[in-house]
C-alpha positions, 0 to 999 in steps of 0.5 A, spaced: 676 899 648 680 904 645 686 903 641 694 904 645 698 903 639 701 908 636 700 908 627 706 906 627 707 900 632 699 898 630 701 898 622 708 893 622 704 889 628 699 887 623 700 880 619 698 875 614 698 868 616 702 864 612 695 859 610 692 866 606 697 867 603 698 859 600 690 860 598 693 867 594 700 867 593 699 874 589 695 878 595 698 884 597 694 889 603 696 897 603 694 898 611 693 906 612 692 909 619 689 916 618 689 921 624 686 928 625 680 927 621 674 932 622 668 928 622 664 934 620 669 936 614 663 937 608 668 935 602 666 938 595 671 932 593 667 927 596 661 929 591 666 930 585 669 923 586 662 919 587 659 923 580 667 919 577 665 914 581 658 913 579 661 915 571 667 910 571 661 905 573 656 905 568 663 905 563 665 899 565 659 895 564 657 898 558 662 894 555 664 888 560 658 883 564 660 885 571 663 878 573 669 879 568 672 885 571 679 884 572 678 884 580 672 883 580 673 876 577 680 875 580 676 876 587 671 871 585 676 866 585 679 868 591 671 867 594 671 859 591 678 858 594 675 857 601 668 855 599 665 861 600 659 863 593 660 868 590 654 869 587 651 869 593 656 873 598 659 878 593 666 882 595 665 889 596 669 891 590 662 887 586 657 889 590 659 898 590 661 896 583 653 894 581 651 899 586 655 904 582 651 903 576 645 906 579 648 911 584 651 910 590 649 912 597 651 918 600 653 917 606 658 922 609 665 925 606 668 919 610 665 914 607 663 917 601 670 918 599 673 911 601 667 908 597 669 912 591 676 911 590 673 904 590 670 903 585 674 908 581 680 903 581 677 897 582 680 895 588 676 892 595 677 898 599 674 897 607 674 903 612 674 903 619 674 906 627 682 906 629 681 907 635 676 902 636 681 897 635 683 892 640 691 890 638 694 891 630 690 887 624 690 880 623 689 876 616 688 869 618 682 862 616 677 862 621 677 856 626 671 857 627 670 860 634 671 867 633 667 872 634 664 877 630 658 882 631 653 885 625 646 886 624 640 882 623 632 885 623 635 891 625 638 887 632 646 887 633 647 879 633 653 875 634 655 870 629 662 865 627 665 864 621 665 858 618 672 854 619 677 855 614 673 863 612 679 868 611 677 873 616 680 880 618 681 880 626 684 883 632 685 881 640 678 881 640 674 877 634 673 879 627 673 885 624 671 883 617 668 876 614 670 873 608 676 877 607 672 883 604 664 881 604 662 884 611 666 888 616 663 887 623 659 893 628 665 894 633 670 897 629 665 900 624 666 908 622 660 912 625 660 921 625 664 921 630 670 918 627 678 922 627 682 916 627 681 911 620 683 904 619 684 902 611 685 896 608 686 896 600 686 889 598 690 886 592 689 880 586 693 879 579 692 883 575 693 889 580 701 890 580 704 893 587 705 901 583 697 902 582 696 900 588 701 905 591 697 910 587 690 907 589 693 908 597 695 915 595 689 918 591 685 915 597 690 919 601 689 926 598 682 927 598 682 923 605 686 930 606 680 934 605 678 932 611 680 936 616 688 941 617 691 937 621 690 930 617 696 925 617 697 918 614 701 912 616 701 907 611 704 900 610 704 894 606 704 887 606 703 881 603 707 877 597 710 885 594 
């Protein structure tokens, strides 16, 4: 399946049902589409923001338990909304914020770019495959039936949410579980990867100026990647 959107109709044909946002009235998405990437791009960026990131970490939990960051904690709230254990399916913001603390992974500019403005500015940040997407994105509660395909013992594997989890989702099956705890196999960035999907995910106290400015910074250094990159970007939710 490739995508035949084009970013413009793809971003203003993605939605939030009005279930999430009456579970979180505050939320708000900062969608980009990043065209042109060079999946061999080699970014001194990447490497000088994963050691900030890395860094800005080991600050942050030096001086307040993990649980208590701002979004970190807004997000846990967000978890037990729809019944979801935060201390058991942690959102990815905690997850690369623990991680961080002790060194995040390298993996390939790409994502070592995305991961690091994540924790940077302490948002929930997920990347994925433009092109592979099938329809714009859709933020819905899960009834149950959807599809989505991960890993297990090394084996792809198809699962369902459970009825009433906030899901991410195209015309095919879900993209991302748990609004932000695990993006699925089909859409995933890989090393051949020129067209990007982002989705930025806010919570109170995150006003909508940082997370224009979260959107730009990940926009610039994206920008290192490749002569020919071009960002689209929209945003939705209760801004």
């Amino acid at each position: 399946m490739t995508n035949r959107l084009t970013p413009t109709e793809f971003l203003y044909g993605c939605s939030i049902d009005p279930s999430v946002l009456e579970l979180r009235p505050d939320y708000r998405a900062l969608l980009l589409v990043v065209e042109g990437i060079d999946p061999r791009a080699n970014s001194e960026i990447a490497h000088e923001l994963i050691n900030k990131a890395e860094a800005h970490a080991n600050e942050l939990l030096a001086a307040t338990p993990v649980d208590q960051l701002p979004q970190i904690s807004a997000w846990r709230e967000a978890y037990r909304g729809f019944g979801a254990k935060p201390q058991r399916t942690r959102n990815s913001l905690e997850a690369l914020t623990r991680r961080a603390g002790a060194g995040l992974p390298h993996v390939n500019a790409l994502t070592d770019i995305y991961n690091a403005i994540s924790v940077l500015h302490q948002i929930p940040l997920g990347g994925e495959d433009f092109d592979l997407y099938d329809g714009p994105a859709t933020l819905t509660r899960a009834t149950g039936d959807e599809s989505f395909d991960t890993t297990a013992g090394g084996e792809v594997v198809l699962e369902n949410p459970e009825t009433g989890e906030v899901i991410w989702r195209d015309n095919t099956g879900v993209t991302c579980r748990r609004w932000n705890w695990r993006q699925g196999k089909r859409t995933a960035l890989s090393q051949d990867t020129t067209n990007a999907f982002f989705i930025l995910d806010a919570l109170a106290p995150m006003s909508d100026e940082e997370l224009e400015a979260t959107g730009e910074a990940l926009s610039q250094a994206l920008e290192s990647l490749g002569t020919a990159v071009q960002v689209s970007k929209r945003m939705v939710g209760a801004h």
